[in-house]
Backbone of each chain as ProteinMPNN parsed JSONL, in Angstrom:
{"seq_chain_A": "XXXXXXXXXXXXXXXXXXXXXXXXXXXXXXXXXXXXXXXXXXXXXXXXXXXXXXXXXXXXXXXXXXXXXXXXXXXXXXXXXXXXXXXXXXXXXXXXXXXXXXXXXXX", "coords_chain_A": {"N_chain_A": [[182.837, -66.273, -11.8], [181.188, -68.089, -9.691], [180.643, -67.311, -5.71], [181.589, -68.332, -2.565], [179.951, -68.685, -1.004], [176.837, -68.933, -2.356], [177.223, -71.149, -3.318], [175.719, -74.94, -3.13], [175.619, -77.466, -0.525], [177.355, -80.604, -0.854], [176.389, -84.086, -0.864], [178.801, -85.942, 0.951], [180.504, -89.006, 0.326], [180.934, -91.389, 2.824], [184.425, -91.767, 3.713], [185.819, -90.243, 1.749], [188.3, -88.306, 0.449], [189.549, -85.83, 2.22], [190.273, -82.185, 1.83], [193.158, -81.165, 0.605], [196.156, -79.962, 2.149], [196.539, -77.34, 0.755], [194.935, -76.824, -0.824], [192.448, -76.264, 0.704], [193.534, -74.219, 2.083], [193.567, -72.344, 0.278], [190.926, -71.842, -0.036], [190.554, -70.646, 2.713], [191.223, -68.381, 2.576], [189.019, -67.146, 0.963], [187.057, -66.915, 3.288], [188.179, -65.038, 5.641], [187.691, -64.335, 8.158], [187.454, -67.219, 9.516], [189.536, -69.373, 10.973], [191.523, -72.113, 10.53], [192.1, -75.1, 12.262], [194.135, -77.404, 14.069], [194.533, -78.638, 11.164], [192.041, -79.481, 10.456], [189.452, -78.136, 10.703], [187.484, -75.862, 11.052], [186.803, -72.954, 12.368], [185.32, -69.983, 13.941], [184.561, -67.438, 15.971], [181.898, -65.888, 17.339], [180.604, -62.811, 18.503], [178.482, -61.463, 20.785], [175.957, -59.391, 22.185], [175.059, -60.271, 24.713], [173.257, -63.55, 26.18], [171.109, -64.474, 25.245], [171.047, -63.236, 22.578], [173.394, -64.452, 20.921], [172.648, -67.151, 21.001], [169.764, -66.577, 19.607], [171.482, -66.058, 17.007], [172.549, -68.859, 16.845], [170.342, -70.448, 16.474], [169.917, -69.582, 13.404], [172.218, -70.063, 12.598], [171.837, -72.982, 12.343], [169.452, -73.428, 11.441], [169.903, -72.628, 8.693], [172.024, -74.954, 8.31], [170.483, -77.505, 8.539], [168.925, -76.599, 6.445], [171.376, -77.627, 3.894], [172.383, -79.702, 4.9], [174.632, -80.0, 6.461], [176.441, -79.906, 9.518], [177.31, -78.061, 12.216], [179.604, -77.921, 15.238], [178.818, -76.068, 18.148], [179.797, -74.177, 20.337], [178.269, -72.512, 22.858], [177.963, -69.704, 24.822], [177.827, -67.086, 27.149], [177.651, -63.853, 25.248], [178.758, -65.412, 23.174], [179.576, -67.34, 20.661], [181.085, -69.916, 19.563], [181.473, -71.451, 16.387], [182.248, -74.449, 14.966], [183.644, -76.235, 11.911], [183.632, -79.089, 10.172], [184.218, -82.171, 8.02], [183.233, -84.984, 8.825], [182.667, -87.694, 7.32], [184.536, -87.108, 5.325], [186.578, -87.037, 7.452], [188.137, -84.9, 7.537], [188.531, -81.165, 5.997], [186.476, -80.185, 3.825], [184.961, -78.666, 0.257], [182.369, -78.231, 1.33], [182.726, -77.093, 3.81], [184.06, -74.872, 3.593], [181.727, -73.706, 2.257], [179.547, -73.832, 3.699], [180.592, -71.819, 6.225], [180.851, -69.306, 4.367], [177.982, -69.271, 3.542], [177.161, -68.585, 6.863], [178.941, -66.573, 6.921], [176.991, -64.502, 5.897], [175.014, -64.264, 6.771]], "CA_chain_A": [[182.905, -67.329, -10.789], [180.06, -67.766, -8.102], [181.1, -66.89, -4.824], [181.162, -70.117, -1.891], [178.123, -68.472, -0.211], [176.083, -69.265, -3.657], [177.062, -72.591, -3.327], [174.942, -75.538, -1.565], [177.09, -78.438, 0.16], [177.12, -81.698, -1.958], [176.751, -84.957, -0.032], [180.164, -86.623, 0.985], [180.163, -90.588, 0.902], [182.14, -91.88, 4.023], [185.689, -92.626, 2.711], [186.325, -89.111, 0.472], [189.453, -87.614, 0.538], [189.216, -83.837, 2.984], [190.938, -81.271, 0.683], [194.547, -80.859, 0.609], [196.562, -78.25, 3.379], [196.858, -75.826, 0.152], [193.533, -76.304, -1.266], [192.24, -75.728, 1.995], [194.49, -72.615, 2.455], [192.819, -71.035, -0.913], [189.258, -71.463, 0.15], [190.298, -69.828, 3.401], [191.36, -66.938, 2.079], [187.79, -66.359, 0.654], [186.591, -66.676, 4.643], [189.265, -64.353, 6.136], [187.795, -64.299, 9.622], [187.175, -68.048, 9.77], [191.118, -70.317, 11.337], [191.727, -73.682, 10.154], [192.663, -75.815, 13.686], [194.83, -78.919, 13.586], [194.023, -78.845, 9.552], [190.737, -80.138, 9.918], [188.574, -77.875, 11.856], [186.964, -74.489, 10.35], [186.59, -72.134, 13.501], [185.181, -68.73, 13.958], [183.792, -66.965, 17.315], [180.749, -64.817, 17.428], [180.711, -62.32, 19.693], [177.173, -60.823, 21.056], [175.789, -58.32, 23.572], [174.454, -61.046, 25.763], [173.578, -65.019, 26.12], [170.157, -64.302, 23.756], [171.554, -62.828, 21.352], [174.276, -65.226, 20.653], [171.6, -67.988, 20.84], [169.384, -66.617, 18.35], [172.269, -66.366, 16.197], [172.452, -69.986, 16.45], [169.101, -70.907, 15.656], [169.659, -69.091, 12.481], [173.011, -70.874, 11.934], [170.715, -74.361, 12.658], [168.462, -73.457, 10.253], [171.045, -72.916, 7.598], [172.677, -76.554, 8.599], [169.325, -78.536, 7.926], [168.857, -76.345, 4.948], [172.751, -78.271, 3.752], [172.351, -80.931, 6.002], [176.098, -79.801, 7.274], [175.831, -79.239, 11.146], [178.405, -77.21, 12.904], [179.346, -78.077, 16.679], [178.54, -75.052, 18.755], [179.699, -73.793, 21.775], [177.387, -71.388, 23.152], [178.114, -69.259, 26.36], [177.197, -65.761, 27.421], [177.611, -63.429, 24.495], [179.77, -65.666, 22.117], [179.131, -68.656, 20.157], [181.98, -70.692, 18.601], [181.013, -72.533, 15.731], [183.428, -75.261, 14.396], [183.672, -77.032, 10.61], [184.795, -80.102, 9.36], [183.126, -82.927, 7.363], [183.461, -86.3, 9.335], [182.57, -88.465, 6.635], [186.085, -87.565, 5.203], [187.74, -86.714, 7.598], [188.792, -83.389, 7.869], [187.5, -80.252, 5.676], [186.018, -80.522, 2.098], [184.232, -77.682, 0.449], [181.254, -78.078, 2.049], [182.717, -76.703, 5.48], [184.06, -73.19, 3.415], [180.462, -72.678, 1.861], [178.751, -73.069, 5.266], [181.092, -70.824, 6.715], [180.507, -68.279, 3.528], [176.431, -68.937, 4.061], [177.136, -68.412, 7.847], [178.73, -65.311, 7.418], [175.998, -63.776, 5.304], [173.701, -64.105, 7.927]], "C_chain_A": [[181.934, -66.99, -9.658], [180.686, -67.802, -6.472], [180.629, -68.409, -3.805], [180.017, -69.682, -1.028], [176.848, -68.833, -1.227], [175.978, -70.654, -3.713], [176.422, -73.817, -2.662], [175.929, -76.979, -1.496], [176.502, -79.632, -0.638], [177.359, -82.896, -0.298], [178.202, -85.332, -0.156], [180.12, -87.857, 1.571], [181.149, -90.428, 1.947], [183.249, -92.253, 3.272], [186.376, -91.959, 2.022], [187.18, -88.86, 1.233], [188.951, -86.217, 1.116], [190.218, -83.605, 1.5], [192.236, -81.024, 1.396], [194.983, -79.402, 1.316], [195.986, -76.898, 1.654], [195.739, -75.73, -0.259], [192.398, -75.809, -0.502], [192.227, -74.483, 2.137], [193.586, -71.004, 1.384], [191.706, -71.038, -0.661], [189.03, -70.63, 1.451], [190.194, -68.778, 3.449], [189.862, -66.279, 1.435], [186.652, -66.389, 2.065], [187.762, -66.202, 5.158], [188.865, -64.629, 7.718], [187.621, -65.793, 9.902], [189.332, -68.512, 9.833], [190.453, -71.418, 11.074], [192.714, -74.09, 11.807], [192.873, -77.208, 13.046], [194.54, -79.536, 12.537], [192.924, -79.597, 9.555], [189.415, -79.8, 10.708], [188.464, -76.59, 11.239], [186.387, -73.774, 11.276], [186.223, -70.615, 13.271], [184.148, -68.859, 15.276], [183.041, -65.919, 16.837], [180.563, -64.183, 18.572], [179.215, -61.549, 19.753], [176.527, -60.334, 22.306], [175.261, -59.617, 24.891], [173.914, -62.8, 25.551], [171.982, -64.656, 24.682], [170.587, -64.301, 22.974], [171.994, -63.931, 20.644], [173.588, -66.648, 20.426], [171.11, -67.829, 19.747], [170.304, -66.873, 17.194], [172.357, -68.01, 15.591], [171.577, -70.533, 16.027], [169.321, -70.353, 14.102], [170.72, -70.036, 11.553], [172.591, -72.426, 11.996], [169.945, -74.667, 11.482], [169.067, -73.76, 8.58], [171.605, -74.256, 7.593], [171.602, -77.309, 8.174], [169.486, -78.193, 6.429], [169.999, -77.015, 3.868], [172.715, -79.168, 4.059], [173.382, -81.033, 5.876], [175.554, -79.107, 8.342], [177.217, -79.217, 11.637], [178.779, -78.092, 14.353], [179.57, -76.8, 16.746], [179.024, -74.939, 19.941], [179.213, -72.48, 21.784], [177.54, -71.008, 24.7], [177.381, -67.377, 26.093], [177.662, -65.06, 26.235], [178.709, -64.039, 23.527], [178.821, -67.221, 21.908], [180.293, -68.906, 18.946], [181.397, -71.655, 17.818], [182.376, -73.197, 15.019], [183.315, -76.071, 13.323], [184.328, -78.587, 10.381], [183.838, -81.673, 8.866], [183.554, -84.586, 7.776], [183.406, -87.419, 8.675], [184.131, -88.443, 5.53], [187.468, -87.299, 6.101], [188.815, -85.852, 8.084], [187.821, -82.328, 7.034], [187.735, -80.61, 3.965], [185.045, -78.692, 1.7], [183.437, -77.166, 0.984], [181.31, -77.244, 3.494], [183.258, -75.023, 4.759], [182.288, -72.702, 3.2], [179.445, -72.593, 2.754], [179.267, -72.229, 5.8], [180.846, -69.238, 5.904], [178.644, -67.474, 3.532], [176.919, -68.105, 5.633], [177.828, -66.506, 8.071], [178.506, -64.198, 6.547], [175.336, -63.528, 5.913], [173.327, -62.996, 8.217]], "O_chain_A": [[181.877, -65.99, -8.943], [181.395, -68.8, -6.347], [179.769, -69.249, -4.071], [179.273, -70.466, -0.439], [175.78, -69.013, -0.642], [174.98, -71.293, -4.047], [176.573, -73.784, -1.441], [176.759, -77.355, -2.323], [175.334, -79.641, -1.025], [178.006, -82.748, 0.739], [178.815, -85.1, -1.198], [179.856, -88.085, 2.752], [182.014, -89.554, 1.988], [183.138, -92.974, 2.28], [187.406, -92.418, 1.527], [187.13, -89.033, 2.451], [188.068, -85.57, 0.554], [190.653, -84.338, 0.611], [192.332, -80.728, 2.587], [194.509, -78.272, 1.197], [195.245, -75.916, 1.699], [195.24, -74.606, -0.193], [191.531, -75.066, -0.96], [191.263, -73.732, 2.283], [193.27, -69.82, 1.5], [191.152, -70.03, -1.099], [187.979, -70.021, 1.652], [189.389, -68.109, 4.096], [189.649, -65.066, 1.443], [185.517, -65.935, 1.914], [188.62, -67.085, 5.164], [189.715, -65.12, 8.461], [187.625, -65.773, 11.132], [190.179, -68.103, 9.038], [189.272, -71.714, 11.257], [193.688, -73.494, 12.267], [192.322, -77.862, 12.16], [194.28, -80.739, 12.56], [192.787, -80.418, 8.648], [188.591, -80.576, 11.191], [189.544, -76.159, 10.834], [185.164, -73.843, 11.154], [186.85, -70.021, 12.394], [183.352, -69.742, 15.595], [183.469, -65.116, 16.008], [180.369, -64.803, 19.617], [178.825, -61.038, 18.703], [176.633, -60.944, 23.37], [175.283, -59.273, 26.073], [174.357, -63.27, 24.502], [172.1, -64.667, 23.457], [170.701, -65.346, 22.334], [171.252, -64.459, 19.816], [174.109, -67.311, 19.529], [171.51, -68.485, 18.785], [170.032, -67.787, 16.415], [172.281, -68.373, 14.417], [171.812, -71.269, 15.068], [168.548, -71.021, 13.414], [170.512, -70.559, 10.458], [173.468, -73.099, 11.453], [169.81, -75.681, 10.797], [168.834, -74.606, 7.717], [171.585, -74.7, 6.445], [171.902, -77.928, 7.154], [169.904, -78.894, 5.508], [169.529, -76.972, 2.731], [173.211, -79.899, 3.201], [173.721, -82.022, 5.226], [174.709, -78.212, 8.388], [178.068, -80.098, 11.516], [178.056, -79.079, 14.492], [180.239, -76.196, 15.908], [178.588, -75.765, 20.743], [179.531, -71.549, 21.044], [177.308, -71.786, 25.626], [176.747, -66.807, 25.204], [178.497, -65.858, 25.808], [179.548, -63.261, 23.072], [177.964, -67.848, 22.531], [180.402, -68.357, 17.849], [180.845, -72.629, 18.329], [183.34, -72.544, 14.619], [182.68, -77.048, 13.72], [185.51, -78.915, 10.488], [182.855, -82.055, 9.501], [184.169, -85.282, 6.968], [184.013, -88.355, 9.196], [184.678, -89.449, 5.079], [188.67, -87.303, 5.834], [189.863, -85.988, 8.715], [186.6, -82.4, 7.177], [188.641, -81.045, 3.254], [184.651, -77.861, 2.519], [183.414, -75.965, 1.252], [180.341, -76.847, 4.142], [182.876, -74.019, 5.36], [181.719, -71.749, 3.733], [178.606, -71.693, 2.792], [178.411, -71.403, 6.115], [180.688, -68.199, 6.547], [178.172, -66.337, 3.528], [177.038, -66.887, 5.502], [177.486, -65.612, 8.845], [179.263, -63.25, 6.34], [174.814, -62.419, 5.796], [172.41, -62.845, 9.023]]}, "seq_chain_B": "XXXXXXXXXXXXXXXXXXXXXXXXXXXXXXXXXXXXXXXXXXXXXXXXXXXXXXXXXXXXXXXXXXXXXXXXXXXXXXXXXXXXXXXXXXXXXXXXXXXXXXXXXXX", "coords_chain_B": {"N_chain_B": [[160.077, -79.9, 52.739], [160.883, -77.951, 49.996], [161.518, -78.424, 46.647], [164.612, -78.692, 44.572], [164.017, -77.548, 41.883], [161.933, -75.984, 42.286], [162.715, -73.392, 43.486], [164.507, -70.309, 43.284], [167.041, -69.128, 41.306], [169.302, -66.749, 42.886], [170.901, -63.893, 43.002], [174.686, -63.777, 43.073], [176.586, -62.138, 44.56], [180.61, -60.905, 43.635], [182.728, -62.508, 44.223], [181.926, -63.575, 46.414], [181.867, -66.511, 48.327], [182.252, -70.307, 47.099], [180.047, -73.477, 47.264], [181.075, -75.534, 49.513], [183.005, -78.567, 49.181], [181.662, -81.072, 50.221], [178.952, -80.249, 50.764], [178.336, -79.502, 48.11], [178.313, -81.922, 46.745], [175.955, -83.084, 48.674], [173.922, -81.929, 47.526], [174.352, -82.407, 44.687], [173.435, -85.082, 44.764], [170.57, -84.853, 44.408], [170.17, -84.021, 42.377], [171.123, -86.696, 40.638], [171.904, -87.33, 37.381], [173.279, -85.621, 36.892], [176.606, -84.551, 36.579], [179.939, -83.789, 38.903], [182.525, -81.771, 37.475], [186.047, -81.06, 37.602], [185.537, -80.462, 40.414], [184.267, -77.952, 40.179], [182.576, -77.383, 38.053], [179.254, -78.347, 36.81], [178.098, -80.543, 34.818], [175.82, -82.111, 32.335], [174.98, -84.495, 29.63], [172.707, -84.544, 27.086], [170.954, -86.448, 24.752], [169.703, -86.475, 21.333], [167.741, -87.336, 18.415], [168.33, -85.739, 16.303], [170.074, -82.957, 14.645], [168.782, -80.504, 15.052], [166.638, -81.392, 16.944], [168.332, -81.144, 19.16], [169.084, -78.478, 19.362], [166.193, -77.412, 19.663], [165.94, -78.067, 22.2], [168.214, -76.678, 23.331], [167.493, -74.234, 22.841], [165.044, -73.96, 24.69], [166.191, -74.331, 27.301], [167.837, -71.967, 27.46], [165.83, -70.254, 27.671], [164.663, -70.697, 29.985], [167.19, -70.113, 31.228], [167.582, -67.43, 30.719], [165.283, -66.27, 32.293], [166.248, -67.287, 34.782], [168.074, -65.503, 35.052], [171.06, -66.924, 35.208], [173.827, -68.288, 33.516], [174.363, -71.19, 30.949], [177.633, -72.969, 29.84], [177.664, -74.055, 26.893], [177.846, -76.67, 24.884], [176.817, -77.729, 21.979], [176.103, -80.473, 19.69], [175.861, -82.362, 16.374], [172.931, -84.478, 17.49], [173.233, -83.967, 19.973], [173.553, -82.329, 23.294], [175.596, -80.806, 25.51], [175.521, -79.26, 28.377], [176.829, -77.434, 30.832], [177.545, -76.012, 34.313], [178.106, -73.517, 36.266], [179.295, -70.909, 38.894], [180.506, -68.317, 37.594], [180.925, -65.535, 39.158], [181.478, -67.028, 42.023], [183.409, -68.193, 41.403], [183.005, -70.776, 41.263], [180.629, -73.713, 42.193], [177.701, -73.394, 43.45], [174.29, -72.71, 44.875], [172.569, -72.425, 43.055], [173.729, -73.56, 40.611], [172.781, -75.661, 41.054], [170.199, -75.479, 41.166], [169.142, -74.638, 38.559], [170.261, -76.972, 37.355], [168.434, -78.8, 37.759], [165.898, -78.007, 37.19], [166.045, -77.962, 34.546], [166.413, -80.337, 33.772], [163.983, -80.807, 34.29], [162.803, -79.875, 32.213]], "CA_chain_B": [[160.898, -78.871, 52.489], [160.243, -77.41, 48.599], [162.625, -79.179, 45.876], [165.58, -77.65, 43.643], [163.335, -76.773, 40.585], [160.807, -74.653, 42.365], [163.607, -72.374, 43.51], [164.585, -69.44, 42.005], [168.436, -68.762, 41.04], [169.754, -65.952, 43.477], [172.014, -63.017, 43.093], [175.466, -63.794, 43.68], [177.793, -61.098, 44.363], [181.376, -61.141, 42.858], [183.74, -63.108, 45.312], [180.763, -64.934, 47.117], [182.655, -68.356, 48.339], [181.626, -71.488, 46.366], [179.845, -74.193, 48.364], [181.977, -76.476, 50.189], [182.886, -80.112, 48.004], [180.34, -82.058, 50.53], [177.966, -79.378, 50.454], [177.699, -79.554, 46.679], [178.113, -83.43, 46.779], [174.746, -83.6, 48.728], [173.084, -80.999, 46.189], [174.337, -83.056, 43.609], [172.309, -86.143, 44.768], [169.133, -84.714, 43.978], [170.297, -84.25, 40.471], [172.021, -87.364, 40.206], [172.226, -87.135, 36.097], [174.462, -84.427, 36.495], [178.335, -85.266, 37.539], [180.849, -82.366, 39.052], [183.99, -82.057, 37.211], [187.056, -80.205, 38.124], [185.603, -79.913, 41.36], [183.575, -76.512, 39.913], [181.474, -77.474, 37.09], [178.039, -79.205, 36.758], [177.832, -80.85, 33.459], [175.285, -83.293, 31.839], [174.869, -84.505, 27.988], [171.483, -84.836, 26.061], [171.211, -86.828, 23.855], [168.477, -86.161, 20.458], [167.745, -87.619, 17.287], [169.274, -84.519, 15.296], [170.545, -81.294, 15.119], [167.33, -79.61, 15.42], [165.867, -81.651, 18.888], [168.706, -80.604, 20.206], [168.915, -77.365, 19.082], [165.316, -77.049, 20.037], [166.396, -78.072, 23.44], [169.043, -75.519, 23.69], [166.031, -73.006, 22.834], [163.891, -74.241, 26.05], [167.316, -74.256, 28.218], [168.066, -70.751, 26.981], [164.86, -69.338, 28.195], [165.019, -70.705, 31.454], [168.701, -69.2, 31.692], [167.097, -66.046, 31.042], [164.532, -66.284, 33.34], [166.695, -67.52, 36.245], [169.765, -64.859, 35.152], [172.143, -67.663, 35.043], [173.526, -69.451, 32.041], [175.284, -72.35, 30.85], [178.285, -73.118, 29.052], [176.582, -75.209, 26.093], [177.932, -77.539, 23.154], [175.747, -78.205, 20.813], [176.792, -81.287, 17.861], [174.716, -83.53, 16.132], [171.942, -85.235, 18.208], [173.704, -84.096, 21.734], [173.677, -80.857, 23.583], [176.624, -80.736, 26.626], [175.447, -78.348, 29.476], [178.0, -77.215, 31.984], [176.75, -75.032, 34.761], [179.188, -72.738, 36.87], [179.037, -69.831, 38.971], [181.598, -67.434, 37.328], [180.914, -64.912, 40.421], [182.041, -67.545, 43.311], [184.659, -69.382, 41.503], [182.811, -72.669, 41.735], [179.079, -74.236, 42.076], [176.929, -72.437, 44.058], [172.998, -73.446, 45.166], [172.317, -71.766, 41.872], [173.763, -74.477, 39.802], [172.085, -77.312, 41.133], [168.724, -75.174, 40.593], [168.988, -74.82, 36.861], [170.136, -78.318, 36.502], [166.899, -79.069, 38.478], [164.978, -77.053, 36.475], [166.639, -78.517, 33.159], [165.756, -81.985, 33.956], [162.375, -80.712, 34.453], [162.031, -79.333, 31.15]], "C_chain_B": [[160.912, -79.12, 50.398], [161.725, -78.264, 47.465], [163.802, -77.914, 44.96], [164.638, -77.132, 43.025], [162.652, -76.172, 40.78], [161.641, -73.793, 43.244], [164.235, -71.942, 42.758], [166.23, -68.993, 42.165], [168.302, -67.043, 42.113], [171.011, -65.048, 42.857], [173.221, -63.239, 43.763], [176.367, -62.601, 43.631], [179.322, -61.485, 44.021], [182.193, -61.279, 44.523], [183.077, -64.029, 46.463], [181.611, -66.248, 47.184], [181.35, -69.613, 47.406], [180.859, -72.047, 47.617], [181.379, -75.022, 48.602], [181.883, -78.071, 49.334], [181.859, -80.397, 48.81], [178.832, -81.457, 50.44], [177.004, -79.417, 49.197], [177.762, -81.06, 46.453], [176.407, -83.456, 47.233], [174.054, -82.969, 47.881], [173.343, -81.8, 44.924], [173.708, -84.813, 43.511], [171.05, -86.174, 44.605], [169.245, -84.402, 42.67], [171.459, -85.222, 40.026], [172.744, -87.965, 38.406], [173.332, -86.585, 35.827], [176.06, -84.613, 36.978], [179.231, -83.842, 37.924], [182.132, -82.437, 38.254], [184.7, -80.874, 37.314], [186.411, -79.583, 39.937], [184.116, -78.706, 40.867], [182.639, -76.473, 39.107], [180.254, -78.674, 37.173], [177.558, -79.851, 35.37], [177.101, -82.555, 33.497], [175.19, -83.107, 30.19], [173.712, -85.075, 27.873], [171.755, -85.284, 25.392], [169.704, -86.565, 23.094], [168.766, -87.227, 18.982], [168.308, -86.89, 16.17], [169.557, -83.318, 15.603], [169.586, -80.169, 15.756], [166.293, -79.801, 16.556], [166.867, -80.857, 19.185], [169.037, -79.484, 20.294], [167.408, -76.243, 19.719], [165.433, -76.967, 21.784], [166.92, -77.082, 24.097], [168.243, -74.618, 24.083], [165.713, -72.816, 24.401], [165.159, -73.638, 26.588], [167.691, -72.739, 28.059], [167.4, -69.797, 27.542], [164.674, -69.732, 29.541], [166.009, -70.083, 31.25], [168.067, -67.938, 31.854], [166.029, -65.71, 31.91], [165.052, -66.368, 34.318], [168.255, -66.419, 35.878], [171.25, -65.907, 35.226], [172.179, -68.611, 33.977], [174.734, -69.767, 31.583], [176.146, -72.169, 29.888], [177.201, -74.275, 27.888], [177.087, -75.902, 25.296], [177.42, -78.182, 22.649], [176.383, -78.946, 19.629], [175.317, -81.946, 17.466], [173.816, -84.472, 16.897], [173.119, -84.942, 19.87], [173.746, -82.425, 22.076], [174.43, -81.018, 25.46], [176.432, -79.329, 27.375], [176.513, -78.631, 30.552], [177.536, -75.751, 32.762], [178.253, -74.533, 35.825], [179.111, -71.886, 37.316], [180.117, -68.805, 38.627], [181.635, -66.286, 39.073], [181.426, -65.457, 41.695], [183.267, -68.384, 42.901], [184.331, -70.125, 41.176], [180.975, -72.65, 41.47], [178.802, -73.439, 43.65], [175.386, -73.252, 43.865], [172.716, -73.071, 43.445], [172.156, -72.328, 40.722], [173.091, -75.236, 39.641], [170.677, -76.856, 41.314], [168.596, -75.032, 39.995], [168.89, -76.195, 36.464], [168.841, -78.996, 36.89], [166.086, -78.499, 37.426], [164.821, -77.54, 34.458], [166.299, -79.662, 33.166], [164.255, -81.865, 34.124], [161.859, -80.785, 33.06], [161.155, -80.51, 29.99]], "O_chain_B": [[160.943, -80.173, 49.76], [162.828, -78.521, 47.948], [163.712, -76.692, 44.836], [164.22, -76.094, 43.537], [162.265, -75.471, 39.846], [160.841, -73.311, 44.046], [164.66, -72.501, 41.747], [166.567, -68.504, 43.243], [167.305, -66.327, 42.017], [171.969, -65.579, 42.295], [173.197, -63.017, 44.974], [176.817, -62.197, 42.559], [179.408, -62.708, 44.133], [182.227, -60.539, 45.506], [183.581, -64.909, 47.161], [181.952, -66.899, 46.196], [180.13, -69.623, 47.243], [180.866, -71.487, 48.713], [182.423, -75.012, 47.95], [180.824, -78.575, 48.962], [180.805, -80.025, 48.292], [177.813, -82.07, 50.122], [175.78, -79.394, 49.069], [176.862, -81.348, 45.665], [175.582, -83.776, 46.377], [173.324, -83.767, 47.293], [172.434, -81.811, 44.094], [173.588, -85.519, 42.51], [170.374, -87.203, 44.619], [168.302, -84.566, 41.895], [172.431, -84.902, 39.342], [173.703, -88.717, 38.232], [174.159, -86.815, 34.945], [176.229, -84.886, 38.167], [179.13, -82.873, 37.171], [182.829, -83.41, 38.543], [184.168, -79.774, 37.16], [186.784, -78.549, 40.491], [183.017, -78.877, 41.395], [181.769, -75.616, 39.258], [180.49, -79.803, 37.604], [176.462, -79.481, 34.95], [177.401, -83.585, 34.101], [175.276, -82.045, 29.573], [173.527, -86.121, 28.494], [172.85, -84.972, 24.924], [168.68, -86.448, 23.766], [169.847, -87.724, 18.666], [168.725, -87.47, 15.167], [169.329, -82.723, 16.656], [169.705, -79.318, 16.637], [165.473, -79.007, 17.017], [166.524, -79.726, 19.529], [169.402, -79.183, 21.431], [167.388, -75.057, 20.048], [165.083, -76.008, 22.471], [166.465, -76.578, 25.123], [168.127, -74.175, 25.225], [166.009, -71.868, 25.129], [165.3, -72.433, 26.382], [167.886, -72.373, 29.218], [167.886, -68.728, 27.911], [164.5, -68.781, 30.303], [165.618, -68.958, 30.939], [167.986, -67.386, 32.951], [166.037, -64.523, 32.238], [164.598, -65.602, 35.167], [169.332, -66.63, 36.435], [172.379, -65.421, 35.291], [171.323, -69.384, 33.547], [175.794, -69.144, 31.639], [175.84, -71.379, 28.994], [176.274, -75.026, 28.191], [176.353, -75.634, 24.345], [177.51, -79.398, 22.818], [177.032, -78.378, 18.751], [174.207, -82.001, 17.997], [174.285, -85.604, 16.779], [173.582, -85.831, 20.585], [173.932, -81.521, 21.262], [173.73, -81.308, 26.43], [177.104, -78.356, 27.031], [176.921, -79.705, 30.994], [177.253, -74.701, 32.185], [179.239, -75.251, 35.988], [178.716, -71.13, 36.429], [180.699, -68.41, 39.637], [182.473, -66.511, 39.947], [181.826, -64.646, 42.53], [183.97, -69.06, 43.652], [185.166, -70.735, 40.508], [180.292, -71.867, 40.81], [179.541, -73.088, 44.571], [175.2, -74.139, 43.033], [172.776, -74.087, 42.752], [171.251, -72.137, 39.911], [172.666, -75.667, 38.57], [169.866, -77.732, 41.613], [167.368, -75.098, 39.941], [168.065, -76.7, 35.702], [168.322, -79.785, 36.1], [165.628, -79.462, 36.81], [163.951, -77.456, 33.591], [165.676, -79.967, 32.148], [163.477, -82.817, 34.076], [160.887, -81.435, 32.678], [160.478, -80.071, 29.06]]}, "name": "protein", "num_of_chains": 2, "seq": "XXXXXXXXXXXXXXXXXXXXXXXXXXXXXXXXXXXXXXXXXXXXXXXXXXXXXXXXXXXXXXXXXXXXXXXXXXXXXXXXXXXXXXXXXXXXXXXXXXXXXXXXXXXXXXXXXXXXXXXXXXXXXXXXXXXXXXXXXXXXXXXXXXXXXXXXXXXXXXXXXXXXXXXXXXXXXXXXXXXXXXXXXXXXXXXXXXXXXXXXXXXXXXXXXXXXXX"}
């Protein structure tokens, strides 16, 4: 079985079904440091010596998002950068928001 | 008398008083883009064509921060990038603020 960092995000028409709490639950478990918020939100904080840092980081996670064309929201402050998941066209989260999170934390 | 954006962010020391609300009211008429909320914060929203203007944006905004030592809360989504400026050191807004956002509207 290929791992969800191997995988690249499939379009999602407007209208798809997000993935079910439990099916959800099992793709989190292969992102351990990434929380699921109000079941439809794929969260993880980055922590980094200073506001640069934590920046570049994001350009890198940017780059990765075009490369998918899945785009994160970001909050970016002095050494942290929250990035947040979830696939608006259904909804809540679909695979596509574990295997950016799996790319993302390959980086 | 010289405008916000060709002044240079200052050293605040830790407990430095904020300005005074009217104080930062008239400072906030020369960057009338920008709105105060809670009293303490300086926040405006960009808007871009995609992830990557405004990402690129961030960039620029980033390197000013580091140039002037002060730097923004940021959220970055799809075609928008939400600056919020603040002096953690006084509590509140400070000249400081309303010379980045000067400086940010320049860019």
């Amino acid at each position: 079985m290929s791992g969800l960092a191997d995988r690249k995000c499939a379009r999602v028409p407007k209208g798809s079904p997000p993935l079910a709490p439990e099916a959800a639950e099992r793709l989190r478990a292969e992102v351990p440091s990434w929380e699921i918020r109000a079941g439809k939100v794929l969260a993880r904080t980055f922590k980094f010596a200073d506001f640069r840092s934590a920046l570049a980081f994001v350009d890198r996670v940017g780059a990765l998002a075009d490369a998918e064309d899945h785009h994160p929201d970001v909050h970016l402050s002095w050494g942290k950068a929250g990035i947040e998941l979830t696939t608006h066209s259904a909804g809540g989260l679909t695979d596509n928001d574990f295997i950016l999170a799996a790319k993302i934390d390959r980086l």
